[in-house]
C-alpha positions in Angstrom: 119.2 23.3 -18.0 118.4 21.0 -21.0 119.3 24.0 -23.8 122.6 24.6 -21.8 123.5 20.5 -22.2 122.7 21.0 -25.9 124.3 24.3 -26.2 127.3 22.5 -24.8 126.8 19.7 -27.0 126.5 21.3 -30.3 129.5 23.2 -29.9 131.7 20.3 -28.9 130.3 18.9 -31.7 131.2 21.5 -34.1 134.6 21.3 -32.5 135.0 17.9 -33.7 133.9 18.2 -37.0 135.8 21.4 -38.4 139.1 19.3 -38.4 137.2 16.5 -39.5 135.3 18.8 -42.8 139.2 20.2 -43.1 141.0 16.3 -43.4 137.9 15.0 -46.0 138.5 17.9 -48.0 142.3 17.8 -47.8 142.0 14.2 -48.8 140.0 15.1 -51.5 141.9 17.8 -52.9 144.7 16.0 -52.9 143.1 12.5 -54.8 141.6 14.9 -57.8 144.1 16.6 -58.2 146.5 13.3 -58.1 143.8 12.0 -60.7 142.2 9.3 -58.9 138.8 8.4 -59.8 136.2 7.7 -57.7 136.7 4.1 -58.2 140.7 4.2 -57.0 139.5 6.0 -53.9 136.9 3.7 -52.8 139.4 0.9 -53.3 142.1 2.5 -50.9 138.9 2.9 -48.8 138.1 -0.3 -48.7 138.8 -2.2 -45.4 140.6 0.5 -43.9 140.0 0.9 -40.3 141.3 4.4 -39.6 138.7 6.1 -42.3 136.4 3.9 -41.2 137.1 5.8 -37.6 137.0 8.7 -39.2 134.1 8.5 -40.7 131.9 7.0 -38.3 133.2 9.9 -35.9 131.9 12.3 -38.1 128.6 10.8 -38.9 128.1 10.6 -34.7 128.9 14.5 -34.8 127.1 15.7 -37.4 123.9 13.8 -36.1 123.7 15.2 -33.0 124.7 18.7 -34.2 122.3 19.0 -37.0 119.5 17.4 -34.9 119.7 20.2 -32.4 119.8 22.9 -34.9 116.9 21.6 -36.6 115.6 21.4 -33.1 115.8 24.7 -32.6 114.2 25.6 -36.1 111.1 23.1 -34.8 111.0 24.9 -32.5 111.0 28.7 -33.2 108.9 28.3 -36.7 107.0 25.6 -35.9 105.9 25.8 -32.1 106.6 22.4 -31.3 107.4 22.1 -27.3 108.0 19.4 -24.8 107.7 15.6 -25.6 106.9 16.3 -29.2 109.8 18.4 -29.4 111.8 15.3 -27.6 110.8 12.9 -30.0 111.0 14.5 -33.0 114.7 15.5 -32.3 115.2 12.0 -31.4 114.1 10.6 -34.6 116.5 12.9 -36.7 119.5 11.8 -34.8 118.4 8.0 -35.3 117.9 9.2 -39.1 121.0 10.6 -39.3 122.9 8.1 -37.7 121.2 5.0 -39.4 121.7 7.1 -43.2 125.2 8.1 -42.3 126.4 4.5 -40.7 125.0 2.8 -43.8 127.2 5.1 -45.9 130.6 4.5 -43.9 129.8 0.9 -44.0 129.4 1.3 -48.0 132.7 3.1 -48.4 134.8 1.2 -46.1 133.1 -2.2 -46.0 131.9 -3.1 -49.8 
């Protein structure tokens, strides 16, 4: 029942971030090509709730989906089962989330 949930999970997850991947690189396009440098763009980033939104949703979706891959990849290469399977999964989604909220935080906060 548990690799069903996370079956489920991952490809909600995946569902939320292909229009998120397409709107960052739309964005991004878009400011080069305009000739923005890296400094303009972090200044229209700065303070702005709705990227800040953005961002944070993707860095919750991409955690969880990459921690279940890689959970699968522990699994079938490695051998790790059960509670150590558990926890190590665990720990990449706190990773990923803790290294991804800091970097929201830098873009839209400082």
């Amino acid at each position: 029942m548990l690799s069903i949930k996370l079956y489920i999970a991952q490809r909600l997850t995946a569902m939320l971030m292909a229009p998120l991947v397409l709107l960052h690189l739309g964005v991004m396009i878009y400011a080069i090509q305009g000739g923005l440098s890296s400094g303009e763009i972090l200044g229209r980033t700065q303070g702005s709730f709705f990227w800040g939104l953005i961002y944070g949703l993707f860095v919750v979706a991409l955690s969880i989906h990459a921690a279940i891959g890689l959970r699968v990849v522990i699994y079938e290469w490695l051998g790790v089962t059960g509670a150590r399977l558990n926890w190590i999964t665990t720990a990449i989604v706190i990773l990923l989330l803790g290294l991804g909220s800091k970097a929201v935080y830098a873009v839209v906060m400082s």
